[in-house]
OpenMM code with the backbone's topology and positions (N, CA, C; nanometers):
from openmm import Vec3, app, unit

residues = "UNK UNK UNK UNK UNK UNK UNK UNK UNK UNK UNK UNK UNK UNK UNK UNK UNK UNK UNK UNK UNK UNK UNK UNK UNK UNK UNK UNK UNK UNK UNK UNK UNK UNK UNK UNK UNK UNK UNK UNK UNK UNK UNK UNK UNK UNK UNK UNK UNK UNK UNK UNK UNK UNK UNK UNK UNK UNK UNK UNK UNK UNK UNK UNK UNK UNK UNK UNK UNK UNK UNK UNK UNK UNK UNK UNK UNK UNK UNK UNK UNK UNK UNK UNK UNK UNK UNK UNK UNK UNK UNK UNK UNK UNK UNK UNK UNK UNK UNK UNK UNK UNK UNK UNK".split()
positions = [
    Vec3(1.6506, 1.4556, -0.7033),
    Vec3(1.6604, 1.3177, -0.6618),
    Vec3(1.6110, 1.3004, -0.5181),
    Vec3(1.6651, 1.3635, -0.4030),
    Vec3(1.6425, 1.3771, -0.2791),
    Vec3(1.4625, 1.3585, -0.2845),
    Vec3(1.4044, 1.4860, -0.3530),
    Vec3(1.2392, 1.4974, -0.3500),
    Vec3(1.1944, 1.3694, -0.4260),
    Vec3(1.2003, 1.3169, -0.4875),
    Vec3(1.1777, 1.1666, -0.5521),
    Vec3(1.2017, 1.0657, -0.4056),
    Vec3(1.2865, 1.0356, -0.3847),
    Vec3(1.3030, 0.9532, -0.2793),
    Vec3(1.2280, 0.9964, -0.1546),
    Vec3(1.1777, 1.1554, -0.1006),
    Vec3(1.0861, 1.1567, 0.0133),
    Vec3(0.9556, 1.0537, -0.0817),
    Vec3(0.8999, 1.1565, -0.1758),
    Vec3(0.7412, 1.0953, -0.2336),
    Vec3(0.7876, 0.9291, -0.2437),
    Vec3(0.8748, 0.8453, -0.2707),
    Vec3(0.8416, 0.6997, -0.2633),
    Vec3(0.8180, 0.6589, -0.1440),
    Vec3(0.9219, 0.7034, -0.0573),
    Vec3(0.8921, 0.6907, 0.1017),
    Vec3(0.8031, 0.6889, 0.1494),
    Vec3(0.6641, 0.8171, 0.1034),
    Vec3(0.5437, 0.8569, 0.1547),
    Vec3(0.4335, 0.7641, 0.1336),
    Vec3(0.4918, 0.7195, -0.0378),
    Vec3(0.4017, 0.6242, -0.1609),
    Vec3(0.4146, 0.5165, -0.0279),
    Vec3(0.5328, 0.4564, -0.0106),
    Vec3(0.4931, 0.2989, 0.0446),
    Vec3(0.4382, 0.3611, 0.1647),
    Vec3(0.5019, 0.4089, 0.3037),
    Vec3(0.4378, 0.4801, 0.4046),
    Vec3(0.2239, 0.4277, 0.3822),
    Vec3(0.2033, 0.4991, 0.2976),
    Vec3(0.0760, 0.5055, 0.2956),
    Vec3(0.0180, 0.3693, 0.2328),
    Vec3(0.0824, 0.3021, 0.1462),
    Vec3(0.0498, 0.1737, 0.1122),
    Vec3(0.0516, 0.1217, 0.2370),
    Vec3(0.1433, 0.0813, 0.3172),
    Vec3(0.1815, -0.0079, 0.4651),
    Vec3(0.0087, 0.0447, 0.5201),
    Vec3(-0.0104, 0.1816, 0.5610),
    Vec3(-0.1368, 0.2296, 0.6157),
    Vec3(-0.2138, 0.1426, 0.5303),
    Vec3(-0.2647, 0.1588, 0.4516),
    Vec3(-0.3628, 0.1170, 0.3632),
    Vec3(-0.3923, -0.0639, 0.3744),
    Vec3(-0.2946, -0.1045, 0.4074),
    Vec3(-0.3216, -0.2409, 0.3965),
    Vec3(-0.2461, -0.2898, 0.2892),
    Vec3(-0.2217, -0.2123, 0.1798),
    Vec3(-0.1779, -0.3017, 0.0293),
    Vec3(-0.0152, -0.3427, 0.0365),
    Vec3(0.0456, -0.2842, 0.1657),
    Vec3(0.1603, -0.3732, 0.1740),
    Vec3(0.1814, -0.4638, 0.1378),
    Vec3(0.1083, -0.5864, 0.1748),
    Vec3(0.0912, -0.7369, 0.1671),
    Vec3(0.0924, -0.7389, -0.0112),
    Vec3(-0.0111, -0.6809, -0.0769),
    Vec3(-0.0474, -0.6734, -0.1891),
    Vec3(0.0545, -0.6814, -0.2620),
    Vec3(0.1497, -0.5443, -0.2207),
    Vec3(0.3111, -0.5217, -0.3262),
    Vec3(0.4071, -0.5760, -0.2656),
    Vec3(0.3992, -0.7095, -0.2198),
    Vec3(0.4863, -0.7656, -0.1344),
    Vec3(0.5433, -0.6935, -0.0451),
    Vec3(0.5147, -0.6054, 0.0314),
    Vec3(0.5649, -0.6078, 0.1514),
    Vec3(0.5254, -0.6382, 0.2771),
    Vec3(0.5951, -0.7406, 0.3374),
    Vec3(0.5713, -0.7840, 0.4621),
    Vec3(0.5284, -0.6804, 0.5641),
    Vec3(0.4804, -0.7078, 0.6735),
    Vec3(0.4461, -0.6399, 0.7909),
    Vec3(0.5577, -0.6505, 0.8694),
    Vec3(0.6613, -0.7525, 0.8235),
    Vec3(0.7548, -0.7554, 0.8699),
    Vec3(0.8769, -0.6612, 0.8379),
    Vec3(0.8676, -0.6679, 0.7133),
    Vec3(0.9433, -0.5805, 0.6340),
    Vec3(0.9494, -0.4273, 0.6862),
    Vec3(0.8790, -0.3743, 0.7458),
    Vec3(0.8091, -0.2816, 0.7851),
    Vec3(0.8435, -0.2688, 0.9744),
    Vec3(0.8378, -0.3942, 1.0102),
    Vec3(0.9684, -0.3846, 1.1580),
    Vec3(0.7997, -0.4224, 1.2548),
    Vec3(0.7134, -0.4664, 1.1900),
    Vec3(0.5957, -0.4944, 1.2659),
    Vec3(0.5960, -0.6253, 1.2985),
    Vec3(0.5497, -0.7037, 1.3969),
    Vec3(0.5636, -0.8353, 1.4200),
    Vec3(0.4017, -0.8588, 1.4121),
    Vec3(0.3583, -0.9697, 1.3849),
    Vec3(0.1861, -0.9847, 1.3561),
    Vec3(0.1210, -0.9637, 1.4581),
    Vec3(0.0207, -0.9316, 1.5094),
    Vec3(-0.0777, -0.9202, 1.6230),
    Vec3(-0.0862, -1.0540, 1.6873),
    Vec3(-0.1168, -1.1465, 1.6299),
    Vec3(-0.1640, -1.2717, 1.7088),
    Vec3(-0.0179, -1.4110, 1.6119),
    Vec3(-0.0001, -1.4906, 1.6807),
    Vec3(0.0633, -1.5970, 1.6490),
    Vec3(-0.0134, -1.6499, 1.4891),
    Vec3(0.0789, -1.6574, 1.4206),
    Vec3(0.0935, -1.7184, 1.3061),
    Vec3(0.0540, -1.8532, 1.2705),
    Vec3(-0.0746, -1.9595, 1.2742),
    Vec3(-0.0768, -2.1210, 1.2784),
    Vec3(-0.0282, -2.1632, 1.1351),
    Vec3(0.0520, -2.2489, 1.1477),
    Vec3(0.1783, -2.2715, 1.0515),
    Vec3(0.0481, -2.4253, 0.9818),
    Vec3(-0.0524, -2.4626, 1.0756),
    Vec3(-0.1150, -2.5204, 0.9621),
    Vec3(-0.2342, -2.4560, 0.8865),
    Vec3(-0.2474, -2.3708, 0.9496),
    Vec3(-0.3846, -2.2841, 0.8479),
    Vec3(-0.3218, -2.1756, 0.7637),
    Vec3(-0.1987, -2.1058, 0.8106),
    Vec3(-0.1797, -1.9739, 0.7204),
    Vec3(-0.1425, -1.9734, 0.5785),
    Vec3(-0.1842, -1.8646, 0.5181),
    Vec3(-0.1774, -1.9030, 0.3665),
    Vec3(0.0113, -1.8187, 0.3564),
    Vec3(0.0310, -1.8209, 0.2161),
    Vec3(0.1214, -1.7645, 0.1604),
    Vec3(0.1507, -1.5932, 0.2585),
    Vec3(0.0182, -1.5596, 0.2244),
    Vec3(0.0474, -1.4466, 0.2550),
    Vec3(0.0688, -1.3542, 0.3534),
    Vec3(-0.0484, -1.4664, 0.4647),
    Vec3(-0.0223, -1.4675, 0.6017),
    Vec3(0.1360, -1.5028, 0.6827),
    Vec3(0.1735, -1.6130, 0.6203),
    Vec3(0.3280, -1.6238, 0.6944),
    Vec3(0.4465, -1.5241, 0.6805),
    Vec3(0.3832, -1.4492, 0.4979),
    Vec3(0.4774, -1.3489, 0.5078),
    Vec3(0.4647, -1.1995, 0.6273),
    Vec3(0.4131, -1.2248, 0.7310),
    Vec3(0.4251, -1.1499, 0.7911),
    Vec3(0.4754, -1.1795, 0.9063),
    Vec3(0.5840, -1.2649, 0.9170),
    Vec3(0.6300, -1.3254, 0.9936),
    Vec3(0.7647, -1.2417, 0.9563),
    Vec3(0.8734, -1.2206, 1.0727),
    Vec3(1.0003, -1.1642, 1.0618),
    Vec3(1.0923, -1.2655, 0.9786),
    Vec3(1.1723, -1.2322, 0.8539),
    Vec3(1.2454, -1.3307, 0.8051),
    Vec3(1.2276, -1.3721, 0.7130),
    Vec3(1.0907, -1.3616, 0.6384),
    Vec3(1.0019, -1.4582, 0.5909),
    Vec3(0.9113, -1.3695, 0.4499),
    Vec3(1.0264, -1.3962, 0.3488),
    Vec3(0.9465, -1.3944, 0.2073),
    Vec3(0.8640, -1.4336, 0.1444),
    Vec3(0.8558, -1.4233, 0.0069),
    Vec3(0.7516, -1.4907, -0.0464),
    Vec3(0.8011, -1.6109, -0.0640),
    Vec3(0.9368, -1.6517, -0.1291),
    Vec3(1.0009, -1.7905, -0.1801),
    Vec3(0.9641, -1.8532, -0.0074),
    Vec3(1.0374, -1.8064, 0.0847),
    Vec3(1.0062, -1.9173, 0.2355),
    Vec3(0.8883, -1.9478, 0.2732),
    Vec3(0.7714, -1.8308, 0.2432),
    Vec3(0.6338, -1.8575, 0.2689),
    Vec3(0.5997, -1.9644, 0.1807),
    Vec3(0.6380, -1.9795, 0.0491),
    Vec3(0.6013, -2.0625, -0.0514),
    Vec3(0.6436, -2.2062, 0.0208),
    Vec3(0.7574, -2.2032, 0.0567),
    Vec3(0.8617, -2.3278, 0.1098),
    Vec3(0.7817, -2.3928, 0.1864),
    Vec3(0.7210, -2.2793, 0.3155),
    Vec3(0.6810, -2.3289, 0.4093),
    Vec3(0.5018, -2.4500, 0.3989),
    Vec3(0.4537, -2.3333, 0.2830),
    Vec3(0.3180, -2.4067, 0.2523),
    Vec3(0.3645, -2.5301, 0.1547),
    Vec3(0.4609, -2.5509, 0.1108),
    Vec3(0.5210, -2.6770, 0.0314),
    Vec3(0.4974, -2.8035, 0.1276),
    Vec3(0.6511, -2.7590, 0.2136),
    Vec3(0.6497, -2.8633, 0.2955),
    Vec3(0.5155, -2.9373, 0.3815),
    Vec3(0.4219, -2.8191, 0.4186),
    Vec3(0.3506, -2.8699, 0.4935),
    Vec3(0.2368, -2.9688, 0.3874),
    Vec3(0.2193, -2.9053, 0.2700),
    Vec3(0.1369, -3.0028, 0.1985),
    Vec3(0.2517, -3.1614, 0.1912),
    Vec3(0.3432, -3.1807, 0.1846),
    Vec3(0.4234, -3.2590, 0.1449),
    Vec3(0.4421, -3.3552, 0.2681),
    Vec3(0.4714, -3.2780, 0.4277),
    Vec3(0.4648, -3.3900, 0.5099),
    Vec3(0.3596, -3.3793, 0.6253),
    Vec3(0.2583, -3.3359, 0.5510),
    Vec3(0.1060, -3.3548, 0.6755),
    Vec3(0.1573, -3.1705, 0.7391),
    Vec3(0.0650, -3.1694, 0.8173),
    Vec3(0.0129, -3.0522, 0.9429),
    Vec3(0.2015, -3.0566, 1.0334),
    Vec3(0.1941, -2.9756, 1.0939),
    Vec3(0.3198, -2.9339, 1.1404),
    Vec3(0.2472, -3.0024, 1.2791),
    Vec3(0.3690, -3.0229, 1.3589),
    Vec3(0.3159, -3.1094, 1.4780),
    Vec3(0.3816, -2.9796, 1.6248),
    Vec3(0.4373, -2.9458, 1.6254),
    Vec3(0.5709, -2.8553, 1.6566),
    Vec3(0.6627, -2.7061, 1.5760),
    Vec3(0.6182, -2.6223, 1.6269),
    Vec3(0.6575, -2.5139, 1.5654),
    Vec3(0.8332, -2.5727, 1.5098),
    Vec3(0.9271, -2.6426, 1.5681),
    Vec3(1.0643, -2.6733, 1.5195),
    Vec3(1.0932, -2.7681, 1.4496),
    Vec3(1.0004, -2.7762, 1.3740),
    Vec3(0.9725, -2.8582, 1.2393),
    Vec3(0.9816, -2.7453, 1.1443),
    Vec3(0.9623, -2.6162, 1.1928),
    Vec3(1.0691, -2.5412, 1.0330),
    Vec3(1.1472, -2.5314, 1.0018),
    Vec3(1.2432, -2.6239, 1.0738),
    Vec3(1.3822, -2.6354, 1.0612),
    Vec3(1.4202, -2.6443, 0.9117),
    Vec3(1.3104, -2.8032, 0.8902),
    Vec3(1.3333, -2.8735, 0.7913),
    Vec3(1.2911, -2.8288, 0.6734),
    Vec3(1.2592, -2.6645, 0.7225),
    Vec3(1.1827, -2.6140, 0.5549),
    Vec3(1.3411, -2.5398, 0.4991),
    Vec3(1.3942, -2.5451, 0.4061),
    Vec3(1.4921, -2.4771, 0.3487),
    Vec3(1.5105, -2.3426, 0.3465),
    Vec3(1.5852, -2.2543, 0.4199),
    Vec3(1.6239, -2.1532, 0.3876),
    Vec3(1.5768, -2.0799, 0.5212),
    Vec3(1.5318, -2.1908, 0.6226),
    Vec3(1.4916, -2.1774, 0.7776),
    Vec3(1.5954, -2.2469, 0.8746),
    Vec3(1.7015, -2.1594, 0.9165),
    Vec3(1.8010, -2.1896, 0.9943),
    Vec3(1.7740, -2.1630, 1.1722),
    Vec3(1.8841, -2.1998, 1.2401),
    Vec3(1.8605, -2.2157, 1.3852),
    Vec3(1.8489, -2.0522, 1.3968),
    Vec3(1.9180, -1.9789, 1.3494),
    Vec3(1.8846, -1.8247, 1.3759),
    Vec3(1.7612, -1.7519, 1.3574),
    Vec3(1.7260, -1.7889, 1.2182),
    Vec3(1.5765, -1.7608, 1.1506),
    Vec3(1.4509, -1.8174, 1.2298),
    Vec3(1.4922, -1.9455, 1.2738),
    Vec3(1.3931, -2.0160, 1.3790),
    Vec3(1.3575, -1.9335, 1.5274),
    Vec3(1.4902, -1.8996, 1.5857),
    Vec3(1.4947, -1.8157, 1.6781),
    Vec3(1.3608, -1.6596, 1.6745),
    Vec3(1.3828, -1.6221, 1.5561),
    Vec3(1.3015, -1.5274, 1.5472),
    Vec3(1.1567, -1.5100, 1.5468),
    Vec3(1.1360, -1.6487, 1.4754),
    Vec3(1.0110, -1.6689, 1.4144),
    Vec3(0.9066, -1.7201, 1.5172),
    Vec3(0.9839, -1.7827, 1.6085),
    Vec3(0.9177, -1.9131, 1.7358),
    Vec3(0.8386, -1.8274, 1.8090),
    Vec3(0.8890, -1.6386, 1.8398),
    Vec3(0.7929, -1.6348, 1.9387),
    Vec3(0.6455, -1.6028, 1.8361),
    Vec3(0.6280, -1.5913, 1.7491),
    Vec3(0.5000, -1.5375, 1.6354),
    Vec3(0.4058, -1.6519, 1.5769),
    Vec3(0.4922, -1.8033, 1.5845),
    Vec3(0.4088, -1.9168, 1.5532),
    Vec3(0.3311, -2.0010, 1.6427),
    Vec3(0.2944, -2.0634, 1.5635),
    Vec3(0.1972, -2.2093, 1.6537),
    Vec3(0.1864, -2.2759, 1.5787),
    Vec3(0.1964, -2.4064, 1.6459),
    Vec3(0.1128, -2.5119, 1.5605),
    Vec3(-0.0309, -2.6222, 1.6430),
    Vec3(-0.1096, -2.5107, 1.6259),
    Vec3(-0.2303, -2.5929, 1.6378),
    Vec3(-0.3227, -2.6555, 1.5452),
    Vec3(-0.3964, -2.7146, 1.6238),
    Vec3(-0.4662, -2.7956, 1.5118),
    Vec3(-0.3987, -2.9316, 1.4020),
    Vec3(-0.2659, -2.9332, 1.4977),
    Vec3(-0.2169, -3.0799, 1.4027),
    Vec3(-0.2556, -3.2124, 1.4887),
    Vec3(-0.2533, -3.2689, 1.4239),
    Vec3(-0.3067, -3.4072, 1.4816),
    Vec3(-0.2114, -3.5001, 1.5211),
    Vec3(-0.1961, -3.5369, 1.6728),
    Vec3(-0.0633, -3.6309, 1.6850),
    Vec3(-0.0214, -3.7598, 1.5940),
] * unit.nanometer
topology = app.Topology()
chain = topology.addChain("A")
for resn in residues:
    res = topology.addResidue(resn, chain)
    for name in ("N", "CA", "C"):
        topology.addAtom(name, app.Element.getBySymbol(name[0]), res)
């Protein structure tokens, strides 16, 4: 059992290297990495936000919901209002986002 559990370890290990993290759902976050550059909460896709700390596939989904639903984000603390994005979760996320490119 022990030797089973190193080789999965190694399996994802080298997926994360590889890039296909994202692929088998795992975040970059998941993984304790925070993204290289800020996150734009109106261009990023699904898969991009999941690499945000906090931030699954259902919240990534949430997040590209809402924004089709009430225009371009104006203010990164407008994720308040996405569900399952609390004042704590916000805390985390604020220093990795932006919102550029919305239109006043």
């Amino acid at each position: 059992m022990k030797r089973m559990r190193v080789c999965w370890r190694a399996s994802l290990g080298l997926a994360r290297g590889l890039g296909l993290g994202l692929w088998l759902g795992v975040g970059l976050a998941a993984a304790g990495l925070p993204p290289e550059h800020p996150v734009d909460l109106n261009t990023a896709t699904v898969t991009e936000l999941m690499q945000l700390p906090r931030v699954g596939i259902r919240t990534a989904e949430r997040i590209v919901a809402f924004r089709s639903q009430h225009g371009p984000f104006r203010r990164p603390e407008e994720l308040l209002g996405v569900k399952g994005i609390g004042e704590k979760v916000f805390r985390r996320l604020r220093p990795h986002v932006t919102a550029s490119g919305a239109r006043p």
